[in-house]
N, C-alpha and C positions, 0 to 999 in steps of 0.2 A: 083286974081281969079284963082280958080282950074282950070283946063283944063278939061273936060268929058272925061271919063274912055272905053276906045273902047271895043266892046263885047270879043276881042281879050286877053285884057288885064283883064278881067273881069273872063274869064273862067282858063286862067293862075292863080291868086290870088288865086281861090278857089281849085286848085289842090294841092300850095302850104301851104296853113291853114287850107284845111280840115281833119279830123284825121286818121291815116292812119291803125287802129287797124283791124275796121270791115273785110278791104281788105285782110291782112294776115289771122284772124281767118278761113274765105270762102276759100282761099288755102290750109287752115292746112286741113280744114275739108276733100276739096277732096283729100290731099294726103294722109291722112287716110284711104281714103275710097280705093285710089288705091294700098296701101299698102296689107290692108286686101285682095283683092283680089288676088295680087300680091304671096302674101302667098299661098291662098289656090291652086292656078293655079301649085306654088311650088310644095304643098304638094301631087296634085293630081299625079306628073311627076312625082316625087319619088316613089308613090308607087306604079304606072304603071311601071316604068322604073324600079325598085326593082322586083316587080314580074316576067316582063320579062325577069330581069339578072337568076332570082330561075328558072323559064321556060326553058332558054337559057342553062344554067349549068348544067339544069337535062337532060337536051335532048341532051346536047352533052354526059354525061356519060353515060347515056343511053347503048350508043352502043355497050360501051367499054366493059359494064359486060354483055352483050348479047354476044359477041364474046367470052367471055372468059367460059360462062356456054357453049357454043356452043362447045368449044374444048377441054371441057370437058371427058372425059372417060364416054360411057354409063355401066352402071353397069350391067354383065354379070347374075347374080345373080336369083333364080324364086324369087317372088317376097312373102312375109310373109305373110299368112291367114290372116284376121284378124280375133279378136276372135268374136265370135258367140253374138248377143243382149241379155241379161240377160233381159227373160219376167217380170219378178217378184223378188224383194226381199226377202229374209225370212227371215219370225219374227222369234224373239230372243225368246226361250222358257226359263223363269226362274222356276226352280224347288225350290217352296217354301215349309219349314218345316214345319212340321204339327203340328198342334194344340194342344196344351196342356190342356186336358181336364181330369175333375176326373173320370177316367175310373170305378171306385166303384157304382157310378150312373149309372151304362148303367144296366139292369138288364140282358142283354145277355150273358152279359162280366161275373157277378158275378154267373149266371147257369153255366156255361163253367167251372169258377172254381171250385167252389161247388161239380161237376160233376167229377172234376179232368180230365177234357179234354184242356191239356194247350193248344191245337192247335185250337180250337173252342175260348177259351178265349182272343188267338192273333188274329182271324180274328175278332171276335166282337168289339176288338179294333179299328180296322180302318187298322190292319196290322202291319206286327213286328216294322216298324219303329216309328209307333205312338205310339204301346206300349212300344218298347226304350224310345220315349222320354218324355212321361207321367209319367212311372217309375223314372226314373233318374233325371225328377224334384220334386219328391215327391208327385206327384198328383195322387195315386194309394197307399193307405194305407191300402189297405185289399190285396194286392200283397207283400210274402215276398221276398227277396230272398236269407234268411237263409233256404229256406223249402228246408230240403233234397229229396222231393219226385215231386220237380218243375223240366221241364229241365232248368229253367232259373239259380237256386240256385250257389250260389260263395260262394265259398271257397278257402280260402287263409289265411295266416299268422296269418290276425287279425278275422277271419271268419273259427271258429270251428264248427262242425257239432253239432247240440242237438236235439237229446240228442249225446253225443260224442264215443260212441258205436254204430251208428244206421247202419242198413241193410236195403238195397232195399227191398221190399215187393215180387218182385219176379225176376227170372234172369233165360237169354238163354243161352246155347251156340253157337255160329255164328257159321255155315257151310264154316269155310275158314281154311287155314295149320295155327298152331298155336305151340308154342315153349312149352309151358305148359297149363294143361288146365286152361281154361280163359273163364271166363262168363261176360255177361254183362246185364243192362236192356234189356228186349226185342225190345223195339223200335229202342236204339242203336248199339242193337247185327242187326237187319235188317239191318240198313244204313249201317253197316259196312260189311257186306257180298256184300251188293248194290256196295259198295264204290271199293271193292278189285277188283269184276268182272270185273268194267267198267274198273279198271285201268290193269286189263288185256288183254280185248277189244283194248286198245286202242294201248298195244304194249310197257305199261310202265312196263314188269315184272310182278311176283310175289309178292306179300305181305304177310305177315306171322304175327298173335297176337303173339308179346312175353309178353303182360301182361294185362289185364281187370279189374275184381272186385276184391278190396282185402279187408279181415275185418279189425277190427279193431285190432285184434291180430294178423294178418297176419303183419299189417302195424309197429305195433311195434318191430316185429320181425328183419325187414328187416331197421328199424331206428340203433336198436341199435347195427347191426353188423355196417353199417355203420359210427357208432360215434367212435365203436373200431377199425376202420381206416381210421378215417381222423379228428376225436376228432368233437365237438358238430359244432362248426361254421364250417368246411369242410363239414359235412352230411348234416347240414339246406341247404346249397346251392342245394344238389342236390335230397337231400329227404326229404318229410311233416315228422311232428312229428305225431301220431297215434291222429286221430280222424280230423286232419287238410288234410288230403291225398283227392284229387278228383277223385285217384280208389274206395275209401270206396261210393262214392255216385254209381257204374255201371255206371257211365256214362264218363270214361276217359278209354283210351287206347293206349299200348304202341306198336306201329307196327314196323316192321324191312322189309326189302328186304331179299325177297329168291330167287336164280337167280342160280344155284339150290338149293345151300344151303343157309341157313341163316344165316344172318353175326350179328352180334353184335349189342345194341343200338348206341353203339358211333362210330361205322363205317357206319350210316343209311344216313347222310349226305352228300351229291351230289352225290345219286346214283341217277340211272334214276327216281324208285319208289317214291325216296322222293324229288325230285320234282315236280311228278306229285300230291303228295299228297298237295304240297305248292299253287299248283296250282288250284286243281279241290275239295280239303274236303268240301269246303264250299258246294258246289254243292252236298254233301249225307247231310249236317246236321253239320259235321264236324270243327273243325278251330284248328290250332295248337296254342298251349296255351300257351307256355313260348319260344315267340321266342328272338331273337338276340334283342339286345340295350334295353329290358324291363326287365331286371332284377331288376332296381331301382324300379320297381313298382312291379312285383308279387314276387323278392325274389328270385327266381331261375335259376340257367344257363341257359344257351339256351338249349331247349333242342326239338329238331325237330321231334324227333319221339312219344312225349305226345301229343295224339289229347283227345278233350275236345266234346262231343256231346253236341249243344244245338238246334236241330230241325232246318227242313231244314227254316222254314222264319226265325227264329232268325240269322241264320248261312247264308242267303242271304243278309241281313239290313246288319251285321257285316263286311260282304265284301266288300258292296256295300261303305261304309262311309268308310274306311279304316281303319278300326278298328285293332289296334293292342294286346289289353290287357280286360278281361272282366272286370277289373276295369273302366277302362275310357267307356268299351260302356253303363257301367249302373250309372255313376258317381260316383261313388264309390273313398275312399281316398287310394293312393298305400298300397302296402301290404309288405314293403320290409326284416321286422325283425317281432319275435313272439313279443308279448308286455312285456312279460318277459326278 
């Protein structure tokens, strides 16, 4: 017979057969749980302890560059303006090209011509630059400018007069010292009396015509001494062949410096006079016609002292755009050989 099992022995038995899983898993759990905390309690001391080292570090350096801007040299110096608050910016103004419209249609335009008042027929344009640049794109076919009796009219190499004998209808002679007598249109015999005073006025000298209107046998005259010294191609460079000349139209002129006396065409270049004429012709009407580096386009030397009248708004536009040759300001193709 068994013996009865004492409560002693009873609770022993079940310590050592009961499973012993549950009891670790409820340990794991809490040292999980103290882990995690464990951590964050970490994390918080680091990043306290971190910012207080960045604190600590800044505050010690702190001082050091406070001492050092301190014993610094103050600068003796007054101290620089500033500049002034700009109230306003300013708009950019573009200056846009004018219209191209068929100036034939205006009927102001075509009374003016009609009337033979070029300078009424450029204002009814809109103004010489619009009627530059209506002409020069072909949109003006009742404007020539073969008409020897326009001041607009070009003449060059490939642009002979026609008929090719023609005479201005009438001609002054300017009130200024002249080398021989020398006539011109009357509007540009005006500008150019205008032209010498001011440049007297102003302290640039004397000016003197040594050439104006020449005819058409005038012109031939003075080609073909030229050809018997310096044969056909030397003369084309510095003289038209008769009826191609822009003295036959009165409206070109050959001026010189008289300071007191008159000096030469080919000594007229960097005198005082012909600079100011470089400077201020446009302003009577004026524009020098065959200047320096355009001889590939009109065909002739340079030659500074051929001024060319084409009224003072044509000769203002001209300036204004930097016009060098009246080929390019009327689009016109160069002129640099006769076609023959």
């Amino acid at each position: 017979m068994t013996p009865p099992v004492t409560r002693r022995e009873a609770r022993a038995a079940h310590l050592f057969t009961a499973p012993p899983a549950p009891a670790r898993h409820a340990r794991a759990r809490r040292a999980a749980r103290l882990g995690v905390v464990f951590a964050a309690v970490a994390g918080i001391a680091l990043v306290v302890g971190g910012a207080a080292a960045v604190t600590s570090a800044l505050t010690a350096a702190g001082p050091v560059r406070d001492e050092r801007l301190a014993a610094a040299p103050t600068p003796s110096a007054t101290p620089v303006p500033l500049p002034q608050a700009v109230e306003a910016i300013p708009a950019p103004s573009v200056a846009l090209a004018p219209a191209i419209v068929d100036l034939c249609g205006i009927p102001a335009f075509t009374d003016a011509l009609a009337a033979g008042d070029d300078a009424a027929a450029i204002a009814a344009a809109g103004g010489a630059e619009a009627f530059r640049t209506s002409v020069s794109a072909g949109a003006a076919g009742c404007v020539s400018l073969s008409d020897p009796g326009r001041v607009w009219v070009v003449v060059n190499k490939l642009r002979p007069f026609d008929p090719v004998d023609h005479q201005p209808s009438s001609l002054a002679r300017p009130p200024v010292r002249e080398i021989s007598t020398a006539n011109l249109r009357p509007d540009a015999a005006a500008a150019l009396s205008d032209m010498f005073a001011a440049a007297s006025a102003a302290g640039a000298g004397e000016l003197g015509l040594d050439s104006g209107y020449r005819s058409y046998r005038t012109q031939r005259t003075t080609y073909q001494r030229l050809v018997s010294v310096k044969g056909v191609q030397g003369a084309d460079m510095v003289s038209a062949r008769p009826g191609f000349s822009e003295h036959q139209s009165g409206l070109a002129a050959d001026v010189t410096a008289c300071s007191p006396g008159c000096v030469g065409l080919e000594a007229f270049a960097g005198t005082t006079q012909q600079q100011w004429i470089a400077a201020h012709a446009w302003e009577f009407g004026w524009i020098v016609r065959y200047e320096a580096e355009c001889t590939s386009i009109t065909g002739y030397s340079p030659e500074p002292w051929h001024l060319r009248y084409i009224g003072r708004e044509l000769a203002a536009a001209y300036h204004a755009g930097g016009w060098r040759t009246l080929e390019e300001f009327f689009g016109l193709p160069p002129a640099p050989s006769y076609a023959d």
